[in-house]
C-alpha positions in Angstrom: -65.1 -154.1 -3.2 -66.2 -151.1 -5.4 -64.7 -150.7 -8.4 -62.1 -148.3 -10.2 -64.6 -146.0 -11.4 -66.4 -146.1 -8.2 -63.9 -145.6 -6.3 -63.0 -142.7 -8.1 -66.4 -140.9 -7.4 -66.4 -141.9 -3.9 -62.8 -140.0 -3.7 -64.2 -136.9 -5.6 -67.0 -136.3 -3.1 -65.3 -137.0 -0.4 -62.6 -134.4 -1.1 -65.1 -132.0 -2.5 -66.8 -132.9 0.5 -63.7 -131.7 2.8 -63.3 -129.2 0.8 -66.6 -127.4 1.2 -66.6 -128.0 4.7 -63.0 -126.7 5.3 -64.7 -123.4 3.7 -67.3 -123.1 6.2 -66.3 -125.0 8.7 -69.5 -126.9 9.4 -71.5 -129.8 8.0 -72.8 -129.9 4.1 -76.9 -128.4 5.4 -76.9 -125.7 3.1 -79.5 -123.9 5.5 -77.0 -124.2 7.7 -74.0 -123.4 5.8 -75.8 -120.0 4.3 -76.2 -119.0 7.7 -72.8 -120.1 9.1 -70.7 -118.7 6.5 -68.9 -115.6 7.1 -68.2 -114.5 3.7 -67.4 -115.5 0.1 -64.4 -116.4 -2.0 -63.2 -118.8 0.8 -60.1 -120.4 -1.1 -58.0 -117.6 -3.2 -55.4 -119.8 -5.9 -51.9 -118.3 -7.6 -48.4 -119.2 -7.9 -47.6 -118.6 -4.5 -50.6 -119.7 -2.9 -52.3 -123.0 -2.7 -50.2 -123.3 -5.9 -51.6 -126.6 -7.1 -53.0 -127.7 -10.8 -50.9 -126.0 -12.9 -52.2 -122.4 -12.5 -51.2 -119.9 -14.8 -48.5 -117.2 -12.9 -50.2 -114.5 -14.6 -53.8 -115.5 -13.1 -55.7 -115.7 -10.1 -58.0 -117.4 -8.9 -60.9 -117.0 -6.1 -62.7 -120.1 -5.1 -66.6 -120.1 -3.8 -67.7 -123.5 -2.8 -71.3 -123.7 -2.0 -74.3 -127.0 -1.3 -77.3 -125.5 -3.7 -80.6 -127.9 -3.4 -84.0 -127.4 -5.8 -85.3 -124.2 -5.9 -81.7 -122.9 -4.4 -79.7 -119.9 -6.5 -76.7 -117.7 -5.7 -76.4 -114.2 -7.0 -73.1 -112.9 -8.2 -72.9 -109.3 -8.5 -69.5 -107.5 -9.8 -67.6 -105.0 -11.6 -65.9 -106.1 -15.1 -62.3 -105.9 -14.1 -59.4 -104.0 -16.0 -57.6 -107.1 -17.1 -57.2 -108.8 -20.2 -59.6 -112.0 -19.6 -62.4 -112.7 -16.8 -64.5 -115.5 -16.5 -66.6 -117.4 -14.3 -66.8 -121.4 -14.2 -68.9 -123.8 -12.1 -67.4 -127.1 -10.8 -68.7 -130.4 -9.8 -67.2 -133.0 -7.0 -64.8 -134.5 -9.9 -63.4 -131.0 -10.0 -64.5 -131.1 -13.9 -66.1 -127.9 -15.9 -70.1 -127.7 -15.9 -70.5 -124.4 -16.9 -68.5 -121.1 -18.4 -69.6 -117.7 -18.6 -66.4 -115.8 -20.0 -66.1 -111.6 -19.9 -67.9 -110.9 -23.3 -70.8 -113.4 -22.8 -71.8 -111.4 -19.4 -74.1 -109.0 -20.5 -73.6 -105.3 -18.3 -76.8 -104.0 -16.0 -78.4 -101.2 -17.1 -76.5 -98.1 -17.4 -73.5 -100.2 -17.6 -70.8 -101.1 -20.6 -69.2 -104.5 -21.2 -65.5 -103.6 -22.3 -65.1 -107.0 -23.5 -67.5 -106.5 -26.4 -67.6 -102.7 -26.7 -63.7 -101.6 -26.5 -64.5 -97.5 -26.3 -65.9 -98.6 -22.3 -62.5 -100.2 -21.9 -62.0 -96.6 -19.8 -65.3 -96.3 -18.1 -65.0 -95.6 -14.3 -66.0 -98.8 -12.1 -70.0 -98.0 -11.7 -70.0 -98.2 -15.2 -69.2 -101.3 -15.9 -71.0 -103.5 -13.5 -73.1 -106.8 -13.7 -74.7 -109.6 -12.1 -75.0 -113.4 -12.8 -77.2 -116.5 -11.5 -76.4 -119.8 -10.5 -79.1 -122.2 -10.9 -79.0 -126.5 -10.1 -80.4 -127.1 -13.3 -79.8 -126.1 -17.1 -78.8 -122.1 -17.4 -80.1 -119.8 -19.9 -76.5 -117.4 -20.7 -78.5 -114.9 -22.5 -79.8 -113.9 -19.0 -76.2 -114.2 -17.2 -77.6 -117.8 -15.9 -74.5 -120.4 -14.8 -75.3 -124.2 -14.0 -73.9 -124.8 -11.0 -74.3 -128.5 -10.8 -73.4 -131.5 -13.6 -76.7 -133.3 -14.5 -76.6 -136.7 -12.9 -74.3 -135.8 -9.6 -75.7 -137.3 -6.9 -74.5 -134.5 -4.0 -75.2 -131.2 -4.4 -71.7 -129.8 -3.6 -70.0 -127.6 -6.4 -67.6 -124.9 -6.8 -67.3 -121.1 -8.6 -63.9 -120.0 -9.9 -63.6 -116.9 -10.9 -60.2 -116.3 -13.0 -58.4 -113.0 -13.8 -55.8 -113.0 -16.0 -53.0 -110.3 -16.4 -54.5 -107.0 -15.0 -53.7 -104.0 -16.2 -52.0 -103.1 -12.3 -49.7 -106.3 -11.4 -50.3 -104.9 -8.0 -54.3 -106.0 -8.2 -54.3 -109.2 -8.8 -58.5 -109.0 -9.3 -58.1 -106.1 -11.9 -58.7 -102.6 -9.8 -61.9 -103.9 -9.2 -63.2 -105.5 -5.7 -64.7 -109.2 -5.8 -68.2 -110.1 -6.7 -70.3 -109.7 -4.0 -72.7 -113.3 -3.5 -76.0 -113.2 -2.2 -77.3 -117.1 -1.0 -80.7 -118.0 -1.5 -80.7 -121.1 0.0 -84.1 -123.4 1.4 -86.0 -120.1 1.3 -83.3 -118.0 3.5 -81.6 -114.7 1.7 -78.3 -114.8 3.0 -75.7 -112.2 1.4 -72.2 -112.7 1.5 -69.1 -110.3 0.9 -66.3 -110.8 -0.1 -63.5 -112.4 2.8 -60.8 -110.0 4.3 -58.1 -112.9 4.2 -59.1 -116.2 2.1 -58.6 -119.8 3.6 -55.3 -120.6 2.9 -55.1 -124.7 3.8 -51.2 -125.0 2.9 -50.7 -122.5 5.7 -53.1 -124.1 8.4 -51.9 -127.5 10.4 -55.7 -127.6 12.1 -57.4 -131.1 11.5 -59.7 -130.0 9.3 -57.1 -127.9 6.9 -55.3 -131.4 6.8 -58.3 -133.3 5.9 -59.0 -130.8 3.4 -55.6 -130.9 1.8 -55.3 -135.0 1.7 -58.5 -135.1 0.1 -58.2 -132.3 -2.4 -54.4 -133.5 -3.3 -55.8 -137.0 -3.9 -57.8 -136.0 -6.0 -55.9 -133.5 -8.0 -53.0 -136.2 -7.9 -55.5 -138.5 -9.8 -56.3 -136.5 -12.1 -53.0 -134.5 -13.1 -51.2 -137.9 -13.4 -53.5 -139.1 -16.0 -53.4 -136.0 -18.2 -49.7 -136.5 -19.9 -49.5 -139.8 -21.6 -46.7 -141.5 -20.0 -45.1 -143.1 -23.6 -45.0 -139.0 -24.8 -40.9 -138.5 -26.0 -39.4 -135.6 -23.6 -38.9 -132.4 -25.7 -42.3 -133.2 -27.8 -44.9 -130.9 -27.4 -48.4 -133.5 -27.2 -51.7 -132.7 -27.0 -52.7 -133.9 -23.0 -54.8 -137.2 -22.8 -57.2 -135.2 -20.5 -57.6 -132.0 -18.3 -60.3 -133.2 -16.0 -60.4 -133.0 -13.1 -58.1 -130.2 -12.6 -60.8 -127.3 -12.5 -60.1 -126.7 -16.3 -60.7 -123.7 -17.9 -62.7 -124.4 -21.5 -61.4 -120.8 -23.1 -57.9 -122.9 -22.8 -56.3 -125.9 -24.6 -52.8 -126.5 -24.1 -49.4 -129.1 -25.3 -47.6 -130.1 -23.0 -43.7 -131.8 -23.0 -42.1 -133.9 -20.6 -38.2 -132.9 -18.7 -36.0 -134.3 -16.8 -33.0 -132.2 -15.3 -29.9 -133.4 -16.1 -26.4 -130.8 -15.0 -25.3 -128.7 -17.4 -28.1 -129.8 -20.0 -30.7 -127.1 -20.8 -34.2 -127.3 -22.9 -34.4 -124.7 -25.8 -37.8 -123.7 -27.7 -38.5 -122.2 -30.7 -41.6 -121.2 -32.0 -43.7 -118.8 -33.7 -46.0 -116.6 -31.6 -49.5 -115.6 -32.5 -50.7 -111.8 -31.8 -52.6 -110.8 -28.8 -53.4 -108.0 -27.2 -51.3 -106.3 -25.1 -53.4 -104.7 -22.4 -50.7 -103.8 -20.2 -49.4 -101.6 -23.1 -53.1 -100.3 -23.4 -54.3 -102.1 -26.0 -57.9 -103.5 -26.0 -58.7 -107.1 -24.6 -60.8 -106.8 -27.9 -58.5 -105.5 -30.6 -59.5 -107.3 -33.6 -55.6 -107.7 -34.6 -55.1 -110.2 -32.4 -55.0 -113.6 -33.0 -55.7 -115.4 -29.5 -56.6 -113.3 -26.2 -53.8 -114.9 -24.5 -50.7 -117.4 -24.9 -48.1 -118.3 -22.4 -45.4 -120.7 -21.4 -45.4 -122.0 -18.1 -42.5 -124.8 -16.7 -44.8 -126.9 -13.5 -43.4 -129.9 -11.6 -45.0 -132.9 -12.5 -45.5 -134.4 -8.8 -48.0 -133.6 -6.0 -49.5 -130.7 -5.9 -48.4 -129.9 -9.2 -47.4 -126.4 -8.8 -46.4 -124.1 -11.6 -42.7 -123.1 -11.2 -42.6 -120.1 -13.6 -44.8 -119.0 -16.8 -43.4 -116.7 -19.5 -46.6 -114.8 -21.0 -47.1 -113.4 -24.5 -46.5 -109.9 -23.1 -43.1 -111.0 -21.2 -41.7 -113.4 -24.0 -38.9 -111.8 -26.5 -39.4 -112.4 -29.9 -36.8 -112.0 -32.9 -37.3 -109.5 -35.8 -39.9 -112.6 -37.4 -41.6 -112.7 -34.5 -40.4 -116.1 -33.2 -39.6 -116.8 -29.7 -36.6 -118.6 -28.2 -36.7 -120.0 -24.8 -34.2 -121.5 -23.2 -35.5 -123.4 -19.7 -32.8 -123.7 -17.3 -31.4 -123.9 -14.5 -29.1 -120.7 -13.1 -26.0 -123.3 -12.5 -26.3 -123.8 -16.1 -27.3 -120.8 -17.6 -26.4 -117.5 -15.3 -27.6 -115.0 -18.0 -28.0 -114.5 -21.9 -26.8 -111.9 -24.1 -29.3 -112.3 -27.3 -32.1 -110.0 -26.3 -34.4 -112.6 -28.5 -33.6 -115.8 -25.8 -36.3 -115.7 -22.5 -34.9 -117.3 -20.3 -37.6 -119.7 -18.4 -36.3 -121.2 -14.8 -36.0 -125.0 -13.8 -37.4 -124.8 -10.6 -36.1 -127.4 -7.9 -33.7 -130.2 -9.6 -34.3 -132.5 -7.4 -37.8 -132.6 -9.0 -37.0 -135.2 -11.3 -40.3 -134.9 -13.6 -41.2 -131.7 -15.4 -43.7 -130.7 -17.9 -43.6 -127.8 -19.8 -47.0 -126.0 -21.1 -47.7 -124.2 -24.1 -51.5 -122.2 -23.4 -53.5 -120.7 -26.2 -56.9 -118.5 -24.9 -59.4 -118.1 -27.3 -58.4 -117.7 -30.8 -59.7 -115.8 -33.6 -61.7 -117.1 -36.0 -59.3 -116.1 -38.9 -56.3 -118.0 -36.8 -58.1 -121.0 -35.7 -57.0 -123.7 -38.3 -53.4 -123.3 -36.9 -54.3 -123.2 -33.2 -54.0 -125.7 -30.3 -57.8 -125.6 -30.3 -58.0 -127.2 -34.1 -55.3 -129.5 -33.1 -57.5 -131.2 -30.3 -60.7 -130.8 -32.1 -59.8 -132.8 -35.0 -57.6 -135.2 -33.4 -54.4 -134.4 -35.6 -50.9 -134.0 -35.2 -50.2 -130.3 -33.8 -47.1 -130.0 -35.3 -48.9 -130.4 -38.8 -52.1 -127.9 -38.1 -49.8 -125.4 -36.6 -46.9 -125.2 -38.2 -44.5 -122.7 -37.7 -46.3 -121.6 -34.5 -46.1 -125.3 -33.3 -43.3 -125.3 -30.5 -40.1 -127.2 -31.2 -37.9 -128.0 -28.6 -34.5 -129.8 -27.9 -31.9 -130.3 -25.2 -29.0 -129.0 -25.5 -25.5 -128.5 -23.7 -25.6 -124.8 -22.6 -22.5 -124.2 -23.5 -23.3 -124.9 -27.1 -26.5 -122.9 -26.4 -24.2 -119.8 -25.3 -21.6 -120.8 -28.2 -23.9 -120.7 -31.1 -27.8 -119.9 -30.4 -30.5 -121.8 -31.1 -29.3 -122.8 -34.0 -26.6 -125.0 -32.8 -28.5 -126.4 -30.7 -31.2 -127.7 -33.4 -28.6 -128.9 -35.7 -26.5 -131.2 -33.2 -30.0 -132.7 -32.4 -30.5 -133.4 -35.9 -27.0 -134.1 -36.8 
C-alpha cells in the first residue's frame, strides 16, 4: 500500500489528469490535444463560477491547461489590461506555483507601453499596449517574457496557466476592456493557434461523466489541500498566518491571515484595523502611484468546507474607513444586523449559517518597499507574530452581541471582550 505522500501525488495527477482532459475532451497526447482543442482559456474562475479555492470577488480568473513535452512551447500573446493588477502563473499537478510573471515584469512589444511600469501609458489605446510571453518545460529566462511551465522533477507533463485580473477599471469587463491572450501551441513540431473560447467550460454546470470526473478529482484535491492551510488549534477571532497555501493555485504577489468563525444567532464578528494605501484605479489613479503602500488589500469571508467558495470580499476601494483611516467591519448575518448607521462600519455578509465553519481572510498584494516591515509579507518571511510586525494595521477582531454593536460601536464591543 503506497504511502501518505504517495498517495497524495497519485491524487494530484490524477485530478490534474481529469482536469486537462475535461478541457479538451480527449486523451493527455499533446499532438493530439493541440490538434483537438478548440480554443483556449477552457476553465474561467470568479465568485459565481466554479467558485472554489478562495478566489478573490474582485478577480477573475481564466484557466489554460495544456500537456507540453521537450522541445514543446506555447505562445501567449495579449493586451495589458486596464485593471489594477495582471499576472500570469504556471501550475503543476499539485496545483502548487512554478512560475509568475506579474504586469510590470512583462516587458511590451515594440511600439508598445507597459502601464504597469510607465504610468503616462496608463491611457494608451489597446494596440499600444500589447505583448507576448513564452512557456517553456524547462527553466525560463523573465527578461525575455519566458514562463516555466512545468516544476523540475514532475514526472507528467500536465500543467496549468492562470491568468488573474484584478479590479478592472469597468466592473462590467471582468478581463479589463481588453480581449484574452490569444495562444499559439507548438506542440511535437505542429503550430497549432488557439483563440480564445466563446463560452468557457463550466464543470459545476455540466452532469456529463467526464464533468463529474473532473469535479471529484479536482475537489479532492482542493479539499486536501485547503483543509491543511488553517491550523486547526488557531483561537476563532485571531488573525494567523496559514500553515500553507499549496495546492490551491496560489498566487506568490499574495500572502494572507486568516481567522476561524462559527455562526452563532444574534452574535456578530467585528474588525478593526488600520488600512494601508493603494491605489485606487477605479477612481483613476495609477496601478503605479508611488503613494501607495500595497497594490491591493481586501477582506474576503469564504466557507471553510468543500469547494471552499468565497462568500463575499470587501476590497480596499469598497471598505469605509474613519477620519484615521481605520476600518471597522462588522461580518454578519442580515437576521442579526439589517443595516448600520456609522458610515465608518462595512458591513461584510455571513453567507449560509448552516455552514458551521468560516474563515475570514485578510489579503495584502505587493507592498512597497517603504511599507514592507509592517506587512503580512514580513510577517511570514520572518516567522513572527503578525500582530507584533504590523501593528496597528494588524486586524483585531472580536464577537460581539449586535445589539451592543448597534448600542455602542466598536468600542463596546472591544471592551466587554476585554472586560
Amino acid at each position: 500500500m503506497p504511502g501518505n505522500s504517495s498517495r497524495k501525488k497519485r491524487a494530484s495527477v490524477l485530478a490534474a489528469a481529469v482536469f486537462l482532459s475535461s478541457a479538451v475532451g480527449i486523451g493527455l497526447s499533446p499532438s493530439a490535444s493541440a490538434q483537438a482543442a478548440p480554443c483556449a482559456w477552457r476553465f474561467m474562475s470568479n465568485e459565481t463560477v466554479l467558485n472554489v479555492a478562495f478566489p478573490d470577488a474582485n478577480a477573475t480568473y481564466w484557466v489554460l491547461p495544456y500537456a507540453l513535452g521537450p522541445g514543446d512551447s506555447i505562445e501567449v500573446s495579449g493586451t495589458y489590461p486596464y485593471a489594477r493588477y495582471f499576472s500570469l502563473n504556471t501550475y503543476g499537478t499539485n496545483f502548487d506555483t512554478v512560475d509568475t510573471l506579474r504586469d510590470d515584469m512583462i516587458v511590451p512589444d515594440p511600439g508598445s507601453a507597459n502601464p504597469f511600469v510607465d504610468e503616462s501609458a496608463r491611457t494608451l489605446p489597446p494596440d499600444q499596449r500589447t505583448w507576448h510571453a513564452t512557456l517553456v518545460p524547462g527553466a525560463a529566462d523573465h527578461s525575455r517574457n519566458e514562463i516555466q511551465a512545468l516544476p523540475a522533477g514532475q514526472n507528467t507533463p500536465v500543467g496549468f496557466l492562470i491568468i488573474r485580473v484584478y479590479v478592472p477599471d469597468d466592473a462590467a469587463s471582468p478581463s479589463g476592456g481588453v480581449p484574452l491572450p490569444e495562444v499559439t501551441m507548438r506542440l511535437g513540431g505542429a503550430t497549432v493557434p488557439r483563440q480564445p473560447c466563446e463560452q468557457p467550460f463550466d464543470p459545476s454546470a455540466d452532469n456529463g461523466p467526464v464533468a463529474q470526473l473532473a469535479k471529484a478529482g479536482f475537489d479532492r484535491l482542493i479539499s486536501g489541500a485547503a483543509s491543511g492551510a488553517f491550523p486547526g488549534n488557531a483561537a476563532e477571532t485571531v488573525f494567523v498566518n496559514p500553515a500553507s497555501t499549496s495546492g490551491l493555485f496560489p498566487n506568490g504577489d499574495n500572502k494572507y491571515l486568516g481567522t476561524a468563525l462559527s455562526y452563532e444567532p444574534g452574535r456578530i464578528a467585528v474588525v478593526r484595523g488600520k488600512a494601508p494605501l493603494f491605489p485606487n484605479t477605479r477612481a483613476g489613479v495609477s496601478a503605479v502611484d508611488p503613494a501607495q503602500q500595497v497594490r491591493y488589500w481586501s477582506l474576503c469571508q469564504n466557507d471553510r468546507v468543500s469547494p471552499y467558495p468565497v462568500v463575499a470580499c470587501a476590497a480596499d476601494f469598497e471598505t469605509a474607513l474613519d477620519d484615521e483611516g481605520y476600518y471597522t467591519y462588522a461580518v454578519a448575518a442580515p437576521e442579526d444586523l439589517s443595516s448600520v448607521a456609522d458610515p465608518t462600519v462595512t458591513v461584510l455578509p455571513w453567507g449560509d449559517t448552516s455552514v458551521e465553519k468560516k474563515v475570514l481572510f485578510l489579503r495584502y498584494m505587493l507592498p512597497s518597499g517603504a511599507f514592507y516591515p509592517q506587512s503580512i509579507q514580513a510577517s511570514q518571511a520572518s516567522g513572527a507574530d503578525p500582530a507584533t510586525v504590523m501593528g496597528p494595521y494588524y486586524p483585531r477582531a472580536v464577537y460581539c452581541a449586535a445589539e451592543t454593536f448597534v448600542a455602542g460601536g466598536y468600542e463596546a464591543c472591544f471592551d466587554e471582550a476585554a472586560g
